[in-house]
Each structure stands twice: as C-alpha cells, then as structure tokens.
Legacy VTK file of the C-alpha trace (Angstrom):
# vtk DataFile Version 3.0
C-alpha trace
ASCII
DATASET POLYDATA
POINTS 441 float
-1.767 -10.627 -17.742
-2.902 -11.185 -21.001
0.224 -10.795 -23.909
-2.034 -10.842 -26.801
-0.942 -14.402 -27.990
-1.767 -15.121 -31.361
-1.455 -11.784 -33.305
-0.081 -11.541 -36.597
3.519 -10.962 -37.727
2.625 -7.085 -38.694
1.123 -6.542 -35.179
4.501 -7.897 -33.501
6.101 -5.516 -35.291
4.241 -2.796 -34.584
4.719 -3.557 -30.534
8.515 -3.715 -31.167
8.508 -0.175 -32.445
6.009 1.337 -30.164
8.110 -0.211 -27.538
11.111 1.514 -28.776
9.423 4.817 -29.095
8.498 4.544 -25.438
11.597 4.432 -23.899
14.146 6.293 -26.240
13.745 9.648 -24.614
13.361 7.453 -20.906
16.591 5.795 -19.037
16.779 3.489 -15.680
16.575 5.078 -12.627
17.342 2.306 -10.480
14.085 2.900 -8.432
11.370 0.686 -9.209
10.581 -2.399 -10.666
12.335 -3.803 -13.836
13.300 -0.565 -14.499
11.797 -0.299 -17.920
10.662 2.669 -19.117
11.503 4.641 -16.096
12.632 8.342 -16.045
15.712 9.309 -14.863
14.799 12.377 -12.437
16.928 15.511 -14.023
16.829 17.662 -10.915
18.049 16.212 -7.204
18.905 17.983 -4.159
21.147 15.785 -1.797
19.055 12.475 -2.071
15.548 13.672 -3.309
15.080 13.261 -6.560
12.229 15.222 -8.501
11.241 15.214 -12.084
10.188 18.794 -13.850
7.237 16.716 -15.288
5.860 16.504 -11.840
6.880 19.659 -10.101
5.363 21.586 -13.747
2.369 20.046 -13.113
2.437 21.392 -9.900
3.349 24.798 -10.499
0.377 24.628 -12.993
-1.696 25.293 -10.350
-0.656 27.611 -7.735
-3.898 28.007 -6.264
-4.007 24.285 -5.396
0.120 23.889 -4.218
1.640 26.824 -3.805
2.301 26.038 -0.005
2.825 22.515 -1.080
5.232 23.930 -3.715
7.103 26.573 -1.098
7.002 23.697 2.141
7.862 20.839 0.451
10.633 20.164 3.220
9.113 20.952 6.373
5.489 19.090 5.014
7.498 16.006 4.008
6.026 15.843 0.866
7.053 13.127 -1.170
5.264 11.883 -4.822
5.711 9.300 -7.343
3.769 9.243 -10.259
4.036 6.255 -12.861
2.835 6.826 -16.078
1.497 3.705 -18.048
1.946 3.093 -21.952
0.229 -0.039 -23.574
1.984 -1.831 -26.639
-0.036 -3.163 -29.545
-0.563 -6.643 -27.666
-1.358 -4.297 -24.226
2.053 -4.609 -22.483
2.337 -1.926 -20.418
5.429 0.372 -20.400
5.907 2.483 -17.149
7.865 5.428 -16.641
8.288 6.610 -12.838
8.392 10.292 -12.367
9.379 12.381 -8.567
8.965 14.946 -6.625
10.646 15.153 -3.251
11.301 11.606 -2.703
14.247 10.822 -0.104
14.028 7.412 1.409
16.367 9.069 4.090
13.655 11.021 5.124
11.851 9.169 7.622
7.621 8.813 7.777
5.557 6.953 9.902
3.980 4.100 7.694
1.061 3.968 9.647
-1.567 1.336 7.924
0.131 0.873 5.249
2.534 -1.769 6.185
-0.731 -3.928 6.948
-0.509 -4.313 2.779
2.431 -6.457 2.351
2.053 -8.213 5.685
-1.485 -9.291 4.778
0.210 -10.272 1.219
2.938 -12.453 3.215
0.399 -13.972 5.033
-1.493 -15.262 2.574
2.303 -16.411 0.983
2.882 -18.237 4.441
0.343 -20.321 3.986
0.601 -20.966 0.228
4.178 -21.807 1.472
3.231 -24.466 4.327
1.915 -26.713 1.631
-0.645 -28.699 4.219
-3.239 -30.040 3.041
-6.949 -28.238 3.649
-4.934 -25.369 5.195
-5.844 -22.189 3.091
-7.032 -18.687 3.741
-10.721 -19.660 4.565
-9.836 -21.994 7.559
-10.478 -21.433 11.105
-7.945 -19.418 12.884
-7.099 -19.365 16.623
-5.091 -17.295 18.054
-4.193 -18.159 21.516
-2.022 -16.191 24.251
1.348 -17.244 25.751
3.182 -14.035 26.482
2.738 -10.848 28.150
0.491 -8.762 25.548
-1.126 -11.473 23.980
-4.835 -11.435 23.035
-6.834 -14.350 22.017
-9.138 -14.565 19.539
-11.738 -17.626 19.317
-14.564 -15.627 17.089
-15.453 -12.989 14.427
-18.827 -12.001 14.705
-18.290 -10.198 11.276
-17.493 -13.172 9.448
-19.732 -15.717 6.851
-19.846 -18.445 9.626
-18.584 -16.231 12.453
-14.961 -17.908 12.608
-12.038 -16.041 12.165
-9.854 -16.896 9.141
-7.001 -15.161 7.163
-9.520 -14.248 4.342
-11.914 -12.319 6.531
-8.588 -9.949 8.293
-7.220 -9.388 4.760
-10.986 -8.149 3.503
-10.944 -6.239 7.046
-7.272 -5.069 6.103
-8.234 -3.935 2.802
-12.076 -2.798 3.098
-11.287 -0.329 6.328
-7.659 -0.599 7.404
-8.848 -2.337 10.332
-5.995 -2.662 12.891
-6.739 -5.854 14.752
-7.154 -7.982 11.705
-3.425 -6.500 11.255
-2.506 -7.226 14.589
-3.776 -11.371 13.701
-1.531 -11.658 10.959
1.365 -10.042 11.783
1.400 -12.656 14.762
0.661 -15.521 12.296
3.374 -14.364 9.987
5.424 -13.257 12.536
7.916 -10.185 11.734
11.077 -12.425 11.396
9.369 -14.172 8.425
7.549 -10.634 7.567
11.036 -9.114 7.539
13.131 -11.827 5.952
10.792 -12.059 2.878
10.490 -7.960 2.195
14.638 -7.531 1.946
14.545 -11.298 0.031
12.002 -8.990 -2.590
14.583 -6.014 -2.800
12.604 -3.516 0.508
15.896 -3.988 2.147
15.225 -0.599 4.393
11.612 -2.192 5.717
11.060 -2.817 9.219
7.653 -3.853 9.770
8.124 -4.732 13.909
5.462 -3.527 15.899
1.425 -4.213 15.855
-0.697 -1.473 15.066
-2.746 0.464 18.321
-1.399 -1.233 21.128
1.752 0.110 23.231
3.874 -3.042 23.746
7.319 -3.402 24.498
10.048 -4.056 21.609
10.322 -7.985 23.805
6.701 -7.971 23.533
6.300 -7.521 19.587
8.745 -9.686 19.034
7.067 -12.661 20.463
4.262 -13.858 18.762
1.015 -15.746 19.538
0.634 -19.733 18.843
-1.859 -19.877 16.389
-3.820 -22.928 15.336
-5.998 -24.063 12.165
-9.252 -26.077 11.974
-11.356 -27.393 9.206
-15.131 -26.928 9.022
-15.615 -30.132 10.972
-13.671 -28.827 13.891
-10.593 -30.767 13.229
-7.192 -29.592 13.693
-5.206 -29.046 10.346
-2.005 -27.110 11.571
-0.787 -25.240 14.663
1.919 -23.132 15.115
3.876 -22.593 18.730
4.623 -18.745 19.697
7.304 -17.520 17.840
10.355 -15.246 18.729
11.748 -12.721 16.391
15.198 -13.595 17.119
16.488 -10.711 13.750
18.359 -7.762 14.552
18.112 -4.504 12.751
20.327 -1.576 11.476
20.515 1.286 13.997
18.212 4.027 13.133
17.940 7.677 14.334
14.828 8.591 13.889
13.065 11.759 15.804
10.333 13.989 14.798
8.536 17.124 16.703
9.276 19.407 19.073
7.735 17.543 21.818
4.828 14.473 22.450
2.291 13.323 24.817
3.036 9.866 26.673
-0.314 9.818 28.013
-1.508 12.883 30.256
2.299 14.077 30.147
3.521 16.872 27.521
7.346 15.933 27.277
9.275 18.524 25.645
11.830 17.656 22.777
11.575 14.871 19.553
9.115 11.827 19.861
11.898 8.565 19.277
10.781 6.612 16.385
13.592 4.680 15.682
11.975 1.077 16.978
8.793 1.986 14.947
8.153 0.430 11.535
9.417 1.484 8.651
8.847 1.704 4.915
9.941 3.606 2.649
7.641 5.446 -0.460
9.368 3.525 -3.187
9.394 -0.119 -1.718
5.437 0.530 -1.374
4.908 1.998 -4.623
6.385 -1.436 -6.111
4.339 -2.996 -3.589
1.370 -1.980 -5.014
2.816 -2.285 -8.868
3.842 -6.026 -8.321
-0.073 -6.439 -6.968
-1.413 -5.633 -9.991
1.123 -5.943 -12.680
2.972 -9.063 -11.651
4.527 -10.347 -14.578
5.810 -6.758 -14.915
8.561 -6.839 -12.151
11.222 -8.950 -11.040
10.271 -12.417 -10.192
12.389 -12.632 -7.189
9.915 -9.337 -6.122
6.468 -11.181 -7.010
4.549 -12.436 -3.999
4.539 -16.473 -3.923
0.114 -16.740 -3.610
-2.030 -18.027 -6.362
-3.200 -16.089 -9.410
-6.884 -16.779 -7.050
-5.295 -14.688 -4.224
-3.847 -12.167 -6.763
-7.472 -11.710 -7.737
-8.526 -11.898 -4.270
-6.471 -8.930 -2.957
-7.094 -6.879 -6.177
-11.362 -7.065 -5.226
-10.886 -5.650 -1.929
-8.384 -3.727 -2.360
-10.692 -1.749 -4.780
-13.969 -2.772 -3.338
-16.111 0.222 -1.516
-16.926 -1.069 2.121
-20.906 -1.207 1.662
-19.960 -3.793 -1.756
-18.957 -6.269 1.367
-21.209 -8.971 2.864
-19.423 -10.277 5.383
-17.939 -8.160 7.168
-20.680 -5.720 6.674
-20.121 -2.218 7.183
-22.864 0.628 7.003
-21.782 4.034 4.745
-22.943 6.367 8.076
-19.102 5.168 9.664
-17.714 3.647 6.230
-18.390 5.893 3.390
-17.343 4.852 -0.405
-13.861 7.336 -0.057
-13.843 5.874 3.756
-10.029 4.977 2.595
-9.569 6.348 -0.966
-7.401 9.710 -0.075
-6.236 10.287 -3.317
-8.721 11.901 -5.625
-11.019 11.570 -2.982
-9.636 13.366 0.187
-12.671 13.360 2.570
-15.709 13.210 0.694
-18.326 11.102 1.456
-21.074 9.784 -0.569
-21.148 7.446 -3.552
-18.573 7.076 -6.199
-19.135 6.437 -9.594
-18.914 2.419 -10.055
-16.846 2.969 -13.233
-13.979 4.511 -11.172
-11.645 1.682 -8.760
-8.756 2.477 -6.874
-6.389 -0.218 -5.791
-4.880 1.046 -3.139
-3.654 1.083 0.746
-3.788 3.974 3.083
-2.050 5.330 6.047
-2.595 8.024 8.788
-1.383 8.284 12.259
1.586 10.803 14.127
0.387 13.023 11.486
1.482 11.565 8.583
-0.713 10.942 5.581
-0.216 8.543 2.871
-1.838 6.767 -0.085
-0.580 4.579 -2.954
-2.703 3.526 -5.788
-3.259 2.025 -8.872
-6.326 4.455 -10.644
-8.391 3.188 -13.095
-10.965 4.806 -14.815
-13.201 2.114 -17.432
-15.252 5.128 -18.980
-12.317 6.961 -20.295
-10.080 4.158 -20.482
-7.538 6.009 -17.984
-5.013 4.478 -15.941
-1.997 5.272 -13.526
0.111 4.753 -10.442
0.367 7.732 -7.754
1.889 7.498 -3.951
1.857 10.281 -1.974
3.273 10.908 1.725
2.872 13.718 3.601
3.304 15.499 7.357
0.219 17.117 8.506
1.612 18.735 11.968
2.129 22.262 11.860
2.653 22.657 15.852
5.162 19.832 16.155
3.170 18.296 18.872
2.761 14.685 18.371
-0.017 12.570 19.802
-1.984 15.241 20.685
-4.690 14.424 18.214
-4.413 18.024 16.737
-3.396 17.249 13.138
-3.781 19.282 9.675
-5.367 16.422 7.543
-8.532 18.828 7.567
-7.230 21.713 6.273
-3.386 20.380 4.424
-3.644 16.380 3.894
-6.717 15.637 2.474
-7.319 18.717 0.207
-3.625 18.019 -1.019
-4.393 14.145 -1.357
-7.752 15.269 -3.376
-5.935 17.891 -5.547
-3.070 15.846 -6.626
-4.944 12.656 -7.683
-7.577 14.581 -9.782
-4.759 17.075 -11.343
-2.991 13.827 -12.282
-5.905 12.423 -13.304
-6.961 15.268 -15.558
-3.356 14.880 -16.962
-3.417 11.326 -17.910
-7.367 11.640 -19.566
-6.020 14.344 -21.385
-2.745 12.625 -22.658
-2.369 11.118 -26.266
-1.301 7.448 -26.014
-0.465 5.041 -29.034
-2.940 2.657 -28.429
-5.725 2.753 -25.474
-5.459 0.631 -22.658
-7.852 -2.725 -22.262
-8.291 -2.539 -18.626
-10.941 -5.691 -18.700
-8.227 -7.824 -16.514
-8.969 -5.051 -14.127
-12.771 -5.414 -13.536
-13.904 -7.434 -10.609
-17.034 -9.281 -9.223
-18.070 -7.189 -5.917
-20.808 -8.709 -3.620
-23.001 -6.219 -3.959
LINES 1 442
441 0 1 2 3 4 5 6 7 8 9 10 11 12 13 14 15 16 17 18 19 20 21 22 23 24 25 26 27 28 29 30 31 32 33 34 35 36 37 38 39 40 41 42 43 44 45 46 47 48 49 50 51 52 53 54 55 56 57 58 59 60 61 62 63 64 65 66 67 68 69 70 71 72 73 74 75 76 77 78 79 80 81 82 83 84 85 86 87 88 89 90 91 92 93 94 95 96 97 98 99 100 101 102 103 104 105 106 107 108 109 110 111 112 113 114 115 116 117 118 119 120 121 122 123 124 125 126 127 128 129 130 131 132 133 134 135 136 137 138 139 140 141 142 143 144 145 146 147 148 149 150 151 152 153 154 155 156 157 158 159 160 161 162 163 164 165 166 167 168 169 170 171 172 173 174 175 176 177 178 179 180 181 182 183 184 185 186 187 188 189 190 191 192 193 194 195 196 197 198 199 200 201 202 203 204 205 206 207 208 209 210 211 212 213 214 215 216 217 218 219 220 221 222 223 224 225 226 227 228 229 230 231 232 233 234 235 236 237 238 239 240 241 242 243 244 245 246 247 248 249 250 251 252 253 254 255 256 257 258 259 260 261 262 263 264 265 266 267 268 269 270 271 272 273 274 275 276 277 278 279 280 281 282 283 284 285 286 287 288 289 290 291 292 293 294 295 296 297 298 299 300 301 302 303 304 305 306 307 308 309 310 311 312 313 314 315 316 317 318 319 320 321 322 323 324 325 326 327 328 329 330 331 332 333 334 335 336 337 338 339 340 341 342 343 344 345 346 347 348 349 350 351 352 353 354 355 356 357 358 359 360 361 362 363 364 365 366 367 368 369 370 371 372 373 374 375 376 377 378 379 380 381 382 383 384 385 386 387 388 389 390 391 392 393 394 395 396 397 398 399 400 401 402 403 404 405 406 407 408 409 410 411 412 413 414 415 416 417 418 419 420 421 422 423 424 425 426 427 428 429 430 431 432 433 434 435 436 437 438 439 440
C-alpha cells in the first residue's frame, strides 16, 4: 500500500501522534497479525476469549441475538471483529475484538480452506521459477492412483484449457469444489501444510479434497500434473506426489449420530482426519490478502503484487461480473457467496459495496471472513464469523438450520457491525482507492 511518501514534516507528526492515540488504551493480544493495535479481550472463560465491545453490541439488540447471546456454546458461535484506524499518511491501525473464540473448539472448515490453498498455489508456481510457467498456462492433470481424475479441458475457460487462473476465479467467484480439488493436487498438502505452519497456522491441516470420499492413503497421493504453452509445448511436469507428513493426534467428534450413506449410525461423526483451520489463522488469512505490508513478512504469501491484485478482483467480484467462466444470476446470484451482511438474499447489490471474502458451509457449519468495504461512506472493516447450524445433532442428513439460524445470524451481524463502523468517529477517513478493482463486466 500506499505510505503517503512525500508529506511534509507537520503531517509526519501528526501520524506519530494519531498513532499513539490509537493504541494507548489497546495492548497485544498475541492473536493476529503484528499485533498492533490489537485489544486485549477483558473477559475469557477457559480458552474463549470475548471482548465487552462485541458482546455489547450484541446485547444491543436482543431481538436479533438473544438465542445467539443465550447458545453461544452449543451454536459454536465464534466472532472476530477488527476495527480499522487510518493515520494521516493512511496507515491503517487494527484493533481485533472477540466473542466466543476457542481455537480448541473444533469446526468443519468446509470451503474455506480452498482460500489459502488457491493462494499457495499460485506461490508454487511463483516459486518454481521456470520460465513461461505462470498461472495462465495449460494444466493437465493426469491419474496414477486409485481416486484420481483427469482433467484435459475446461469448457468454462477463455480458450477452453484448464489453467491455475481459471480454478482460483472458480475458487473465488462460486466456491467451486473441483477447481479446489485441481490445486490441492498441484500443490499437494505436504507443501500446502509445510508453508501454513512456516506462516505461523501451526494448528492447520488442510488434508483431504473437497466432495469426494477417499481414503486418508488416497488424499495423500496426488496426481502428476503437467504444463503447456499456447503452442502445445511442454513447459513443466510434475510426477504424483506422496504426502509423506504426519500430524498431531486429534479428537475430534461432533453429533449424536450420522448417515454413512443409507445407514443412520448412532453416536459422534469422527472428524479427526478432516481438515482443519482454525477462525484466527483465517482471519489473518484474509488480513495478509489485503493488507500485506501490514503483517509479518514471514506470514505474507510469496506471489506478485499482479496476483495480490488478482485474488483481491475475484475475491470481491459478483459471479455475473465474470466472462469466462460465465455464470447466470438464476443459480449464481450477486450474495451467491457473500453470507455476511448478505445472508441469503438474492438480487443485485449496490456496485459501491465489495466484500473480500471466502465462505464455508457443509456438516452444518457456517462460516464467512471478510474484508467490507463500503466507497460511498468511506467504511471499512474485518469480520469472521463461524457457526453450527444443527439443532438435531444428525449429521449428513441434509437437514440443517442455515434457513432459519445461519444466514439470518450471518445477515444480522455484518449489517449491525456495519451500522457500527458508519456511525463511528475516526481521525481521519479512510482512502480506500487501492481497494477498487477493474471487473469484466
């Protein structure tokens, strides 16, 4: 970002006080980031930690959380909220705020781990350092193991070739779980895994694809993979890899009983060999997308200030901005995966509104974490959210509350925070141009 190079002497000054202003009254809370400017939560129980800035502005309005308020435990609710506070030259200052956050208390990622393995891709090849190799060549993915698919075309595609561009767009645009599937076997989950603790996620375990049942031998073996330029010719290939890594022992059950296909089994559904990642490590997955100079450097993501902007267009672009892939609003409405603020609505969204964001629902679990921006009003904030939408305890039954608890709670939360932060007097208001990108349409 932009660090406002070239003001005068007076101006510097001014930052360095409005900087100190900031974060007298806030202290390190060991959470996220660089820690600067981060709240120290006041109130914990065991390992959650929540803030009475959050849980106030939840009590504000019963009529919206009161069950959220009472259930907080059994619903799994867990919420950070990162308020952002520009400097004179528009450094932001953040300040993290909880409610209910426990990273011993386990949720299904879902979708969301498809964020920093498309991210880690696109690192891979930055990494490889062949030449003509980049995110827009051809990729084949070939089989050579039990489980393996092959892919040879993308109908959806510019020039109807797969690539690493088009299943990040896919990734980001609709949380499309094949395009997943293709990178996690190009970046394999030993190097998926190694890089995430190397950034500080030491608790991630991102070791399964998404929508197929394979075994733990199969997931860890993935496809041979090669790379073509436009002429046809071969630029790199990769043999099938085996994730050789072994992983703490986890205990991990949830429900009173699950379907394995036709079959109700009574007791807990095992989740311990399913992925894993925790609320924090993706809130500062999302942070270090958009504000990377703003976190550690060992936790930046080694791509090109191109891919930065890259990931930051679709991760905000509506799915009917996209040309290739093309998607039509009847099945892929603006909100299609915008939970908070949104919930379920459908219809167009106000172009002056972009959230950068990844999303996540399966086993009924619902999550969301953002980066909201608002150009009209000059408003701007990080909010994650997790929750468990599965009052009967049944799991895979396909009878989940995101209806009636998830996505009114997702909806509420982002707007009430949103209403906050318009509402909320700030030293000097926010230039958010760095945030404005060219959609296709």
């Amino acid at each position: 970002m932009k660090t406002g190079f070239g003001y005068i002497k007076w101006t510097a000054v001014l930052s360095v006080c409005a900087f100190m202003l900031f974060c007298s009254s806030s202290r390190k809370s060991g959470g996220l980031g660089s820690g600067k400017g981060q709240h120290s939560p006041a109130n914990n129980n065991g390992r959650a930690k929540t803030d009475p800035l959050l849980e106030n502005l939840l009590k504000q309005h019963p009529e919206l959380f009161s069950n959220i308020l009472k259930n907080r435990d059994s619903l799994r609710v867990q919420i950070i909220y990162t308020q952002i506070n520009r400097l004179a030259n528009n450094k932001p200052v953040f300040s993290n705020y909880y409610f209910n956050v426990n990273p011993d208390q386990y949720y299904y990622p879902a979708s969301t781990v498809k964020l920093p393995t498309a991210l880690l891709a696109l690192q891979k090849l930055n990494e490889l350092k062949i030449a003509g190799l980049d995110k827009s060549s051809t990729m084949i993915t070939e089989g050579g193991y039990s489980g393996q698919n092959e892919v040879y075309n993308e109908p959806n595609s510019i020039d109807g070739k797969p690539s690493v561009a088009n299943y990040v767009k896919k990734i980001l645009l609709v949380s499309d779980n094949d395009a997943f599937n293709r990178l996690y076997e190009f970046a394999g989950p030993a190097y998926i895994n190694e890089q995430l603790h190397k950034k500080g996620y030491s608790s991630a375990q991102i070791i399964h694809r998404l929508e197929r049942f394979l075994s733990e031998d199969e997931n860890r073996h993935s496809n041979p993979i090669s790379f073509y330029d436009p002429k046809g010719k071969l630029i790199y290939k990769q043999p099938m890899q085996f994730n050789q890594q072994t992983y703490p022992e986890r205990k991990e059950q949830l429900g009173n009983a699950f379907y394995r296909g036709d079959a109700l089994v009574q007791g807990p559904m095992d989740f311990s060999k399913k992925n894993r990642l925790v609320l924090e490590d993706l809130h500062s997955i999302v942070k270090s997308i958009l504000f990377p100079n703003e976190v550690p450097a060992n936790q930046r993501f080694n791509i090109s200030p191109e891919d930065y902007q890259f990931v930051k267009k679709y991760m905000s672009q509506f799915p009917n901005e996209s040309g290739y892939p093309s998607y039509d609003t009847a099945n892929y409405w603006d909100a299609y995966c915008k939970f908070l603020y949104w919930g379920s609505e459908k219809g167009p969204l106000p172009k002056t509104f972009r959230i950068f964001n990844k999303v996540g629902d399966a086993y009924g679990f619902l999550i969301d974490a953002a980066y909201v921006v608002d150009f009209a009003t000059k408003t701007e904030f990080l909010l994650s959210a997790s929750m468990y939408c599965n009052s009967d305890g049944v799991l895979n039954d396909s009878k989940y509350d995101y209806d009636s608890v998830g996505f009114p709670f997702m909806k509420n939360l982002g707007r009430v925070i949103y209403e906050y932060e318009k509402k909320r007097k700030k030293s000097f208001i926010p230039d958010l141009s760095t945030f404005k990108m060219n959609y296709e349409k």
